[in-house]
C-alpha positions in Angstrom: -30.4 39.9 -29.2 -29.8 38.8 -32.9 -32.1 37.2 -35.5 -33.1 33.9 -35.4 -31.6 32.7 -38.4 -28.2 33.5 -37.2 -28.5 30.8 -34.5 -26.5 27.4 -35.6 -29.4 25.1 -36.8 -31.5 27.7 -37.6 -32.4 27.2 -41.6 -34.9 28.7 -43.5 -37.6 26.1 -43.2 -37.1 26.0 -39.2 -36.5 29.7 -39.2 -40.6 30.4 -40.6 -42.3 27.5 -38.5 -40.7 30.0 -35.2 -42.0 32.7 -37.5 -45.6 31.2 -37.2 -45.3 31.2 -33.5 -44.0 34.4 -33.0 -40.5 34.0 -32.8 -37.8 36.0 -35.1 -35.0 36.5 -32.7 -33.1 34.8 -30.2 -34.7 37.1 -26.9 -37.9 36.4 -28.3 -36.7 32.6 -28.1 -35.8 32.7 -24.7 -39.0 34.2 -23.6 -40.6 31.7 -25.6 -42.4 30.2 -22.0 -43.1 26.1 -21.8 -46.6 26.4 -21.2 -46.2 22.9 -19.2 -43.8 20.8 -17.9 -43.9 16.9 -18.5 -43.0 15.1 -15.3 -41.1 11.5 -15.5 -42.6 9.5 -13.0 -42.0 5.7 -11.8 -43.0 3.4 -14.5 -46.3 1.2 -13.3 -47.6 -2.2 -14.1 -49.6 -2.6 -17.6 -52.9 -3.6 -15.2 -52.2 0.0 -13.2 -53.0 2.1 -16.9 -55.8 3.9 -17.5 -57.4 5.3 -20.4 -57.1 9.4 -20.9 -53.6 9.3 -18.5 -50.0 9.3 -19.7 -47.9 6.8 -18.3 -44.7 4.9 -18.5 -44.2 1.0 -18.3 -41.4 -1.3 -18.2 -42.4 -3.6 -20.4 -40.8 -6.7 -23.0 -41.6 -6.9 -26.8 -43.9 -9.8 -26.7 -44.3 -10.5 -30.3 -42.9 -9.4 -33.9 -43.8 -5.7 -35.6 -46.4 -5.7 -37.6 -47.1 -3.3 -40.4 -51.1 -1.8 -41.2 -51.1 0.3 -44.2 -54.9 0.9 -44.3 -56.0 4.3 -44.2 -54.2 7.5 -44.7 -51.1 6.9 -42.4 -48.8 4.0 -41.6 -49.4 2.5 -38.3 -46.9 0.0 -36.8 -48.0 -1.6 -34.0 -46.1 -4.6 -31.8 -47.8 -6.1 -28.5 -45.4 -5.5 -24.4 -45.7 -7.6 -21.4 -45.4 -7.5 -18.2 -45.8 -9.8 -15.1 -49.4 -8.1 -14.6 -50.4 -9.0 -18.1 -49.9 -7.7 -22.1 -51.4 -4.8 -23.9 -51.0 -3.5 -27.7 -48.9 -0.3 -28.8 -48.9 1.5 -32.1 -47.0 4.4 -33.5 -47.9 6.2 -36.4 -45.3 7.2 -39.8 -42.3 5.3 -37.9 -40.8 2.9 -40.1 -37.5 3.5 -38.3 -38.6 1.5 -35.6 -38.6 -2.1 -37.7 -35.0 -2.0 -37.0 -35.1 -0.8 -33.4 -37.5 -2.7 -31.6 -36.4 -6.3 -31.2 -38.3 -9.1 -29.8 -37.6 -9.7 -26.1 -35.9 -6.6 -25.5 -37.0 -5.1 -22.1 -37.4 -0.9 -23.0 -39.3 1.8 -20.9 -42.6 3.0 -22.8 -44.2 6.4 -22.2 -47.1 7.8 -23.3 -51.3 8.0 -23.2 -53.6 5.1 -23.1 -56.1 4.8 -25.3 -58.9 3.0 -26.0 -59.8 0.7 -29.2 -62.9 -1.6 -29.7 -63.0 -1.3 -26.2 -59.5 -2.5 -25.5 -56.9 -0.6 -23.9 -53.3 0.3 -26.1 -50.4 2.6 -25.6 -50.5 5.0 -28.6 -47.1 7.0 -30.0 -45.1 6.1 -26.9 -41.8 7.0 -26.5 -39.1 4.6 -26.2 -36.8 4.8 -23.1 -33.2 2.6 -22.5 -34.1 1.3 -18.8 -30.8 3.3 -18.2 -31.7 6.4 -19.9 -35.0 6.4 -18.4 -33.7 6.2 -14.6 -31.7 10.0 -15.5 -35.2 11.2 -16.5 -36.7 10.4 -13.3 -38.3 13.1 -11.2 -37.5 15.5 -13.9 -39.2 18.1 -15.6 -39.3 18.7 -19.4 -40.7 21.8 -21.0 -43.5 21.2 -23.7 -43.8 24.2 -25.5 -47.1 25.6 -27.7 -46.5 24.4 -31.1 -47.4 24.4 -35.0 -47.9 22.2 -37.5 -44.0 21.6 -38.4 -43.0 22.8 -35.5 -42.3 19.6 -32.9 -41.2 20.2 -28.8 -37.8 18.4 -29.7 -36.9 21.1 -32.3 -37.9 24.0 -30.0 -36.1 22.7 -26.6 -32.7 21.8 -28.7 -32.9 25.7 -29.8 -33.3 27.0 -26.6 -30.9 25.0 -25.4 -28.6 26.2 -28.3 -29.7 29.6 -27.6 -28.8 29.6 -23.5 -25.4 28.3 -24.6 -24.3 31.0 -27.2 -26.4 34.0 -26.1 -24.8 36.0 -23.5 -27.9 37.0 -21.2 -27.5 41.1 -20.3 -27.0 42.3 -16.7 -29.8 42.0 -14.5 -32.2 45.3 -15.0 -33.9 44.8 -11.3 -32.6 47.0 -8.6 -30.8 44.8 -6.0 -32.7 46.3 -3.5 -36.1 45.4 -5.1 -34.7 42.2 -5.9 -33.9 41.0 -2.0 -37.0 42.8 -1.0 -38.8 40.7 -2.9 -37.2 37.8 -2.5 -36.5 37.3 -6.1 -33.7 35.2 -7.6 -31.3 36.7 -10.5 -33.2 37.1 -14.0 -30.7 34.8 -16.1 -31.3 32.0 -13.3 -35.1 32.6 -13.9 -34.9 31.8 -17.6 -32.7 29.1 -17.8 -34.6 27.7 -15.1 -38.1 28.3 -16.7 -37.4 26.1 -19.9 -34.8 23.5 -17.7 -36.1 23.2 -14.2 -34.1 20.9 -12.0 -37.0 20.8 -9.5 -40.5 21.8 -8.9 -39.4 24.0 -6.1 -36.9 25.5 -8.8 -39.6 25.9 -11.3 -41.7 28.2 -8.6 -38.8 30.3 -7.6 -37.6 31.3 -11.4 -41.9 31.7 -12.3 -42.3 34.3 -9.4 -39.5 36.0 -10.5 -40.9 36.5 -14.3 -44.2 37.0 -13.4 -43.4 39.7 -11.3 -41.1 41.2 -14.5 -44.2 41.3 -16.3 -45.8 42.6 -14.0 -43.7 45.6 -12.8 -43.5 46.8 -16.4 -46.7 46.9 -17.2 -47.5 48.9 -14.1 -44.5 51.4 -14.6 -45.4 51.4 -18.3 -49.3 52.2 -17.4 -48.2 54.8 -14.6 -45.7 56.6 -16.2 -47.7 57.4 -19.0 -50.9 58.4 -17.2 -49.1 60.7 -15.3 -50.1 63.4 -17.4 -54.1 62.8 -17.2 -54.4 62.4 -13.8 -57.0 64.9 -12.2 -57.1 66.6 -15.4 -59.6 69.6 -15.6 -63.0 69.2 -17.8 -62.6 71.6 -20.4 -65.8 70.6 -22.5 -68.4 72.0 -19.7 -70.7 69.4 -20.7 -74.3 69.7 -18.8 -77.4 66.8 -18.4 -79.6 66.6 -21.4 -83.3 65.6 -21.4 -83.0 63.8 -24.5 -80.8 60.9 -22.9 -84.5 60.7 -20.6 -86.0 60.1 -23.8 -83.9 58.0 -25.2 -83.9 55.5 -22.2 -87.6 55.6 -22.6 -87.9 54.4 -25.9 -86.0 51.2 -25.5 -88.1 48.3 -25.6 -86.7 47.2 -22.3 -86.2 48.6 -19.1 -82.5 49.3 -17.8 -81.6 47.6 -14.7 -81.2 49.2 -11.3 -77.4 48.6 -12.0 -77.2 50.1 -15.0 -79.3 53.5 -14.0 -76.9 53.7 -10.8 -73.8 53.4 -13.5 -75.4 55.9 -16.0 -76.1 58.3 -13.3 -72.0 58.0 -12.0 -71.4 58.7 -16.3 -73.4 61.5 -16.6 -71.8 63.0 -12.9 -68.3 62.8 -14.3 -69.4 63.7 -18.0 -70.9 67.1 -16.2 -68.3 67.5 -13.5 -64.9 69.7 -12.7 -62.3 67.0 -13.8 -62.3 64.9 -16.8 -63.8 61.4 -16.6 -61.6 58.3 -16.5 -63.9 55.1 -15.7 -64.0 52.0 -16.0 -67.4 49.7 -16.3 -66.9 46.3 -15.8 -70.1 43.8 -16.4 -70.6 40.3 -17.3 -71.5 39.7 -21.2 -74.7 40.5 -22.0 -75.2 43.2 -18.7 -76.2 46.4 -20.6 -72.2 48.0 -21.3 -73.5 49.0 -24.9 -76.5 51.3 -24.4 -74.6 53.0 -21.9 -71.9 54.0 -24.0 -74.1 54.8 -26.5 -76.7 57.2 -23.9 -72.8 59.0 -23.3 -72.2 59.5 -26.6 -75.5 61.3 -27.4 -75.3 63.4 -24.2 -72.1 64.3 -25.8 -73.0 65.1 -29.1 -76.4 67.0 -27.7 -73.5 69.5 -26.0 -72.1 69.9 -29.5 -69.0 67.6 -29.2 -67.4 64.9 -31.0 -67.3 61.4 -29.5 -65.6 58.3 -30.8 -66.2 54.4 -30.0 -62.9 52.2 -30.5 -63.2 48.3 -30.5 -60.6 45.4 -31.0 -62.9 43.7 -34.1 -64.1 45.2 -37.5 -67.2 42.9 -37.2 -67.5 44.0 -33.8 -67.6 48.1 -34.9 -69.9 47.1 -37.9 -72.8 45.6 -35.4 -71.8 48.5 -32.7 -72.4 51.2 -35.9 -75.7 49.4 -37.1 -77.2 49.3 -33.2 -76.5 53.0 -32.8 -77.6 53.8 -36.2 -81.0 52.3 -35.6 -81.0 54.0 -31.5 -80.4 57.5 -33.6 -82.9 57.1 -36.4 -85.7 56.0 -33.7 -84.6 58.9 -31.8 -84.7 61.4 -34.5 -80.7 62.0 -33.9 -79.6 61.0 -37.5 -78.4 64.8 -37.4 -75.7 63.6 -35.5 -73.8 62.1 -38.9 -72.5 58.5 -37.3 -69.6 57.5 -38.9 -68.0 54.2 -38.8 -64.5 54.0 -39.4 -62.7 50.8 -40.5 -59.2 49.4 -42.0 -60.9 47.3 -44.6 -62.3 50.6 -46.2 -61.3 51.8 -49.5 -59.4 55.5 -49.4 -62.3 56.9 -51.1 -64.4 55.9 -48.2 -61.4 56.8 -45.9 -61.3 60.1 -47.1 -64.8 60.8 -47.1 -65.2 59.9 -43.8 -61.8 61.9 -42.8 -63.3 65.2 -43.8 -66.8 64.6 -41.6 -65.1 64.1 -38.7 -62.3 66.4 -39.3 -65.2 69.8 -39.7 -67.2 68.4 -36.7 -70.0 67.3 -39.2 -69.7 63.7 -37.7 -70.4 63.9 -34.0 -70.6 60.0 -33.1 -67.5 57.8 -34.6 -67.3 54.6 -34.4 -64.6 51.8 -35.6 -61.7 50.2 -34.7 -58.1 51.0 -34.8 -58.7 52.6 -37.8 -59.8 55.8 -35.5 -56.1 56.8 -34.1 -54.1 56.6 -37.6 -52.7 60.0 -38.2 -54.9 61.0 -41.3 -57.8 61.3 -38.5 -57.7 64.3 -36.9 -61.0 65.5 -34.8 -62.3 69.0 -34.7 -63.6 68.6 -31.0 -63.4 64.9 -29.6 -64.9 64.8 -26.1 -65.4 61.6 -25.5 -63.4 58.0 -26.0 -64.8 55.1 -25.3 -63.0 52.0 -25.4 -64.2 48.4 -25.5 -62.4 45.2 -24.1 -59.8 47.6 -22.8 -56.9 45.2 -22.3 -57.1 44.5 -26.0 -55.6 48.1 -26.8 -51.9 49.1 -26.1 -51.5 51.9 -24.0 -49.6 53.9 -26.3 -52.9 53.4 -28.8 -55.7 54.9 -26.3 -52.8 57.8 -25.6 -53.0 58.9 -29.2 -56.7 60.3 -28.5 -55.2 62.6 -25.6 -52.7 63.8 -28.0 -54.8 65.3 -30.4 -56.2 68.5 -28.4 -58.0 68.9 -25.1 -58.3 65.8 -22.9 -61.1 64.0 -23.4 -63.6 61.8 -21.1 -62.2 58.5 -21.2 -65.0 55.4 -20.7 -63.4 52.2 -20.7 -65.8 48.7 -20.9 -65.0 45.3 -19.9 -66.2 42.3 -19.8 -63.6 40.3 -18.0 -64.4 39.8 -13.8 -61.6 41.5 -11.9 -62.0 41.6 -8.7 -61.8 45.3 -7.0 -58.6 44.9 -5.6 -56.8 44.1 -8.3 -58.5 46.6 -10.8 -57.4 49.5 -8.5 -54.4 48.0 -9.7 -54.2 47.6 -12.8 -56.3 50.7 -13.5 -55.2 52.6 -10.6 -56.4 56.0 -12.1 -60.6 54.9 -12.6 -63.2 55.3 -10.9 -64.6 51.7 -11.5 -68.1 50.8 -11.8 -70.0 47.4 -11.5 -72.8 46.2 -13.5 -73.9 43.5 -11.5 -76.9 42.3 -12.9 -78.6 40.6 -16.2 -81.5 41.6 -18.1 -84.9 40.7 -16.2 -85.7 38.9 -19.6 -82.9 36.6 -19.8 -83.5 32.7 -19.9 -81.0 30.9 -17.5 -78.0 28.9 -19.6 -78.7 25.1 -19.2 -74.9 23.7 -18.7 -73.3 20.2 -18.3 -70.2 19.1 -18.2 -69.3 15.4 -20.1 -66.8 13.4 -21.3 -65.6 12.5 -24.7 -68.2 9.7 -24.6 -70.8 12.6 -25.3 -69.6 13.9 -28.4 -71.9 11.3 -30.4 -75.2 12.3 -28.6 -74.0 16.5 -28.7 -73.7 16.3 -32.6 -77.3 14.9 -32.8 -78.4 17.5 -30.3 -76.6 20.3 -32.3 -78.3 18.7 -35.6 -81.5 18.7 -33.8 -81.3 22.9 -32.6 -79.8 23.7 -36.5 -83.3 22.1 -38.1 -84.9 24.5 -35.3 -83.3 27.2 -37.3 -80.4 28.0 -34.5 -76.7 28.4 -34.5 -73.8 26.5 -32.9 -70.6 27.7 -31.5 -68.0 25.1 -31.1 -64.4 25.9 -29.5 -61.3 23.7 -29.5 -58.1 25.1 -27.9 -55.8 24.6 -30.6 -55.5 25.7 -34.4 -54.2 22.8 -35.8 -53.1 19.3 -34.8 -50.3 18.1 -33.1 -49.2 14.3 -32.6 -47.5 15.5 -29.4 -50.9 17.0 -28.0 -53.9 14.7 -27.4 -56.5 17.7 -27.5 -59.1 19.2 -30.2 -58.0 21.5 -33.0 -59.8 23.4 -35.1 -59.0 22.5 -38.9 -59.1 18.8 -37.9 -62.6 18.9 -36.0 -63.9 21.2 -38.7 -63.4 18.9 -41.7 -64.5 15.7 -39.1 -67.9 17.3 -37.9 -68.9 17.7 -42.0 -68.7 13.9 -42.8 -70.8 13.5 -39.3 -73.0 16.3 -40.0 -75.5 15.7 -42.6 -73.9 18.2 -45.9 -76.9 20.8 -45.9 -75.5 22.1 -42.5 -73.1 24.8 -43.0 -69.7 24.8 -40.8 -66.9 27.1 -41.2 -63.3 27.3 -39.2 -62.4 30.3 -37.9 -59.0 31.1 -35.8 -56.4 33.4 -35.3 -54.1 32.5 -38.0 -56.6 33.8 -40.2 -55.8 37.4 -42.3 -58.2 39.7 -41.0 -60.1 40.2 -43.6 -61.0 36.4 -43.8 -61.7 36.6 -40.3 -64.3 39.3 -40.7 -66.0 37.8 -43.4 -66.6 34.6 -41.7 -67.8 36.4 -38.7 -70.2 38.3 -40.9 -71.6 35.2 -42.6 -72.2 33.6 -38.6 -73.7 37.1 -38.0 -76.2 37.0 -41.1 -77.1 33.3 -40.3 -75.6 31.9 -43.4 -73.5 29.9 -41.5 -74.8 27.2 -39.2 -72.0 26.4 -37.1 -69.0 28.3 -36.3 -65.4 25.6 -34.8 -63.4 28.0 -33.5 -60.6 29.1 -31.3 -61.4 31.7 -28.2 -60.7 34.4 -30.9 -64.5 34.3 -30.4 -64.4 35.5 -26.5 -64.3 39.0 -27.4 -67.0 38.8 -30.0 -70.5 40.0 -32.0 -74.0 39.8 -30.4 -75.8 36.9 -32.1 -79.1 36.5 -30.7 -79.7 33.5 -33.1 -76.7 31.2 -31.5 -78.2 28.8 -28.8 -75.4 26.3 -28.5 -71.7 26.8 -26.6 -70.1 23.5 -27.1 -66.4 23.7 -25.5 -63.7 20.5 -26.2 -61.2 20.2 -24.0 -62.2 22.7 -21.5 -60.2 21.3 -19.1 -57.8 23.5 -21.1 -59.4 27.0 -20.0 -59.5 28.7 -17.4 -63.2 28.6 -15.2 -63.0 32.5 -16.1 -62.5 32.4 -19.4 -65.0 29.6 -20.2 -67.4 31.7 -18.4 -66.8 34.5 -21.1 -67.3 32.1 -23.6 -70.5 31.1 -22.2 -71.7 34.7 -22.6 -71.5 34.4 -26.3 -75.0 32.7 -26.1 -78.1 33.1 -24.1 -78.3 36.7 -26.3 -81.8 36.0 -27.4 -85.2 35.0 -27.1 -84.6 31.1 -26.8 -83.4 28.7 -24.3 -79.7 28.3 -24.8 -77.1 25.6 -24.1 -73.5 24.9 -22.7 -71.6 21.5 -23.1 -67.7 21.5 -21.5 -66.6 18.7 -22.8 -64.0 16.9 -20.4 -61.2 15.7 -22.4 -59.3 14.1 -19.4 -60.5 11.7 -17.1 -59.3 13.5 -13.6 -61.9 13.9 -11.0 -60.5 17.7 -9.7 -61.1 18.7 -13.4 -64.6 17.8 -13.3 -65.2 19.5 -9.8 -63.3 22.8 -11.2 -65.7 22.7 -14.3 -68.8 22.1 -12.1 -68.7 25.2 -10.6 -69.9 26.7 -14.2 -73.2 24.8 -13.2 -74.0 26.8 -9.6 -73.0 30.2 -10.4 -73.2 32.6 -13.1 -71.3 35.4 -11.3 -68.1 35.9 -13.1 -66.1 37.1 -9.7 -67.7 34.3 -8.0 -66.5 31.7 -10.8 -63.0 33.6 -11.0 -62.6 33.2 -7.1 -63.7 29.4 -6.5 -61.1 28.1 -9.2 -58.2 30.1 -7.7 -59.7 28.3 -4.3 -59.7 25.1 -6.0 -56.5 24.9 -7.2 -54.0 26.6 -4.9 -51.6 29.0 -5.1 -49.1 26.2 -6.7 -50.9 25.0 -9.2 -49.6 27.0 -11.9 -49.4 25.3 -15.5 -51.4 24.2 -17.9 -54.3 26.3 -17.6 -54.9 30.4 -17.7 -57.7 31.9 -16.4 -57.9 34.1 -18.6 -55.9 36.0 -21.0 -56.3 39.5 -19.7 -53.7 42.1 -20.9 -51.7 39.1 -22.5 -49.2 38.3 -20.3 -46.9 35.7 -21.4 -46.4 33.9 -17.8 -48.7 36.4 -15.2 -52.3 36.1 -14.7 -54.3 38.5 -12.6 -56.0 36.0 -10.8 -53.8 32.7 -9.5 -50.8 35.4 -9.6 -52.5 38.1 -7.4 -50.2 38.2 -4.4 -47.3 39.2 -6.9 -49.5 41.6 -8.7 -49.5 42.9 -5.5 -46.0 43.2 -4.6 -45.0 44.4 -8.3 -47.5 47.2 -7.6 -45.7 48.1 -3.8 -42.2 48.1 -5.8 -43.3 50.0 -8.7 -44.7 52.8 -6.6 -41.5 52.7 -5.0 -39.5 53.1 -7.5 -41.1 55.8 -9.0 -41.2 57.8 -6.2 -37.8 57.4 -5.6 -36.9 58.1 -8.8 -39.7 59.3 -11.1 -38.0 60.0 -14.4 -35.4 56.7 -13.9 -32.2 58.8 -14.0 -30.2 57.5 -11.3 -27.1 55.2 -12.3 -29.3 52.2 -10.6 -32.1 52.6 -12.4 -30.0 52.4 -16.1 -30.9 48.6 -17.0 -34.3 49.5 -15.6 -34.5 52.4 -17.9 -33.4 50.6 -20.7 -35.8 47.7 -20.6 -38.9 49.6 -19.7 -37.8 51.7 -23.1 -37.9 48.5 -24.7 -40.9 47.3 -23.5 -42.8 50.0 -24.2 -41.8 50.0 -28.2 -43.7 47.0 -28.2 -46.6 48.6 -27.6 -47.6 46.2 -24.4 -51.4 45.2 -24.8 -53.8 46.4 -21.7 
């Protein structure tokens, strides 16, 4: 593994558009996964296109190039033919092509038909030799995730550069494991990821990495937890009447679910061996109040309890919403504290010292809480939420800091039971399984592109009714390679279609923190109208005021992931929408994204579109992006889950401490795995 920049071709320019996507060295390069494949295919007649659908033709330059300077860009257009009629193609910024294209000349032309005044055209195709193009055929090539700069010809020459002067290591599987598993060699598997000969090729060297991923994650999350498993309760908590009183006051009443989950809490907060549990619940199912309920039984026994989250906006509405529950209460004795990286030192420091002589008994913030300047006087309780945004070696650093506390970990992503015991194979796992009795159902529908005209009016139209708008697109910024939505393009497009009183802002993951949070805050307050953003959003504030969930390209996401998204509205007293907006034409799209119109069970949801699509289906779309994998995903990958999870316990019973001569590559890149800090 070397730097980037010492790769031949890498300059300084290149060398920060890789920066932007995460890549600074040549390992990072080759684990730099195509997150599709492109698959040459027999050209078809010009009647056979269809609009939405990349194809190729073989086709004759039918008339002379012709030059339109209008606008912002240069567009070059010429008309093909075939025997089964003519159509029009343009490409955009390629003067270059004056001197390649010549009239008559019989070429190969791939790409997406679009439509224009109602007339079909090929737009941006790539231009094929009829000889050149027959090599291509039946092949794969990788398309990579990009960045403004940054095109899928410069990326696939690097890796190719890379594979040729990087000398891959030895492989760190055990042979054993690897025949057992039926498991080709790891330098096979990467070459074969980004340069796949076949499909059947592709599968073979995608099982392989998955289950890499896999395996280390689980001896990572094993290994680790060794030391907290069936550890004894040394805080002697006992059941509180004022929890009882608490639960009264609410304005609501908590679902059967959610007393049968506060009642398991309060068992293991009370019991012989410290709690370790996991609540999982759709958004919107009642997690909060029950963390909160554990964190004044807590503090009622006279001990410190702390509430982590991934966002700063997300701490500051968890801080205010306990606040309030405390002061109603008559519980402002317990001295919250919210605890933030966006704090000055002065209000560091202050902070530091209340929690540090037990003055503060309820914490909350976010990463902020496990710096090293924090120390507790008697932390009983962590609670974590949207576990699999926190590294492993993060949560640890609460353990280390005294006794061993409770540990109550939220989520809102639907795993099914089997693969929970899994991944979290040291909780007790409990289900909320049902939404407040109050709750309006979501009206959904899923459209095409055709729609967008008639969903801006509608948004309009629930603005002037004094609501908000959340609009997702799966990108950050355009790509002429990619035919789907970004987020600084739509952005600036929806404020010359929206009338200029309505206020939009952009918000993505680019963004500096701070930027982030101060957008988020302005959505939060209601002096923002309507938020475009990425799925940054999934793990997000409560904003009763937001109505509308408008998703482009959801063909792009996973039925699991939308589903989350779907949760960010709905919050509140009004009727709420969903719109997926269909950017593709295919008919199995539209069945997988009609399922998000019969249920609104997230297991249910999660289930059907790994039924849908098959086990081979692989590419394109995630269902979600739990524990951020770079290839595996809990759901479509389950059987290898399953099978890392057999050879990890394995292993580590064999060998716990990976000391055998066998185990050294093994030992060696677990070490540097878990450096990284691997995300749960």
């Amino acid at each position: 593994m070397k730097p980037l920049r010492e790769l031949k071709g890498v300059g300084e320019k290149t060398e920060k558009l890789f920066a932007k996507v995460g890549v600074d060295t040549t390992d990072a390069l080759l684990h730099y996964y195509p997150r599709n494949y492109d698959a040459f295919q027999e050209p078809v007649p010009i009647s056979g296109l269809r609009e939405g659908e990349v194809f190729s033709i073989k086709a004759q330059v039918a008339s002379e190039i012709y030059i339109n300077r209008g606008g912002s860009r240069n567009v070059i257009g010429v008309t093909l033919s075939d025997r089964s009629g003519r159509i029009p193609s343009i490409w955009f910024h390629a003067p270059y092509l004056r001197s390649t294209l010549k009239k008559g000349a019989v070429y190969i032309f791939r790409g997406r038909a679009g439509k224009r005044q109602n007339r079909l055209q090929l737009e941006h195709p790539e231009i094929f030799t009829v000889e050149a193009y027959a090599e291509l055929l039946k092949t794969l090539r990788p398309v990579y995730s990009l960045t403004e700069g940054l095109s899928n010809k410069t990326v696939t020459r690097m890796v190719k550069k890379c594979l040729e002067e990087e000398e891959l290591l030895p492989d760190f599987l055990p042979p054993e494991i690897r025949e057992g598993c039926r498991l080709c060699e790891e330098s096979e598997a990467v070459r074969t990821i980004h340069f796949p000969k076949t499909r059947e090729a592709l599968l073979t060297a995608r099982k392989r990495l998955v289950f890499d991923e896999f395996l280390l994650f689980l001896l990572t999350v094993r290994t680790m937890r060794e030391n907290t498993l069936a550890a004894e309760n040394e805080f002697h908590l006992k059941p509180v009447w004022k929890t009882e009183e608490v639960i009264e006051s609410l304005p609501y009443e908590l679902t059967k679910a959610q007393r049968n989950v506060w009642t398991e809490i309060e068992r293991d907060l009370c019991g012989h061996s410290v709690m370790s549990r996991l609540v999982q619940g759709d958004v919107g199912s009642g997690k909060t109040i029950l963390a909160f309920l554990s964190m004044i039984l807590t503090a009622e026994n006279g001990h410190q309890s702390a509430l982590m989250v991934p966002t700063e906006v997300l701490a500051n509405q968890h801080f205010e919403a306990l606040t309030s529950l405390l002061e109603k209460n008559g519980l402002e004795n317990y001295c919250p504290v919210l605890l933030t990286g966006s704090q000055t030192a002065k209000e560091k420091k202050e902070r530091y010292e209340k929690i540090r002589t037990g003055q503060a008994k309820v914490i909350v913030g976010t990463h902020a809480l496990i710096q090293e300047k924090v120390v507790y006087q008697d932390l009983a309780l962590v609670i974590t939420d949207e576990q699999h945004r926190f590294g492993v070696k993060q949560r640890e650093e609460f353990t280390s800091r005294g006794r061993s506390p409770h540990v109550l970990v939220m989520s809102a992503t639907p795993i099914p039971r089997t693969l929970a015991l899994i991944l979290y194979g040291d909780l007790d796992i409990s289900i909320l399984d049902e939404l407040p009795r109050n709750r309006l159902p979501i009206k959904n529908c899923v459209v095409d592109t055709s729609y967008r005209e008639k969903a801006c009016r509608f948004l309009e139209k629930q603005v002037r009714e004094g609501r908000q708008v959340y609009i997702i697109c799966p990108m950050v910024e355009g790509n002429d390679e990619l035919e789907i939505e970004n987020v600084t393009d739509y952005t600036e497009n929806l404020k010359t279609v929206l009338p200029q009183d309505i206020r939009i802002r952009a918000l993505h993951g680019k963004m500096k923190p701070k930027e982030k949070n101060e957008i988020m805050a302005l959505f939060l307050e209601g002096a923002v109208d309507i938020l475009v953003s990425t799925t940054v959003i999934e793990v997000g504030v409560n904003v009763p005021n937001a109505t509308v969930m408008m998703v482009e390209n959801a063909e792009r996401f996973g039925l699991a992931q939308l589903h989350q998204l779907r949760g960010r509205v709905g919050r509140g007293a009004y009727q709420s929408y969903c719109i997926f907006i269909q950017g593709n034409q295919e008919e199995e799209t539209r069945k997988r994204l009609e399922i998000l119109n019969s249920s609104n069970d997230g297991f249910h949801i999660a289930a059907e579109d790994l039924r849908l699509r098959g086990p081979g289906d692989l590419f394109g779309i995630r269902q979600s992006g739990l524990m951020d994998f770079r290839i595996g995903d809990i759901y479509q990958d389950a059987d290898i889950l399953k099978t890392a999870s057999e050879a990890a316990a394995s292993i580590l019973q064999e060998d716990p401490f990976l000391t055998r001569e066998g185990h050294r590559y093994l030992k060696e890149k677990l070490d540097e795995y878990t450096r990284k800090k691997i995300c749960l």
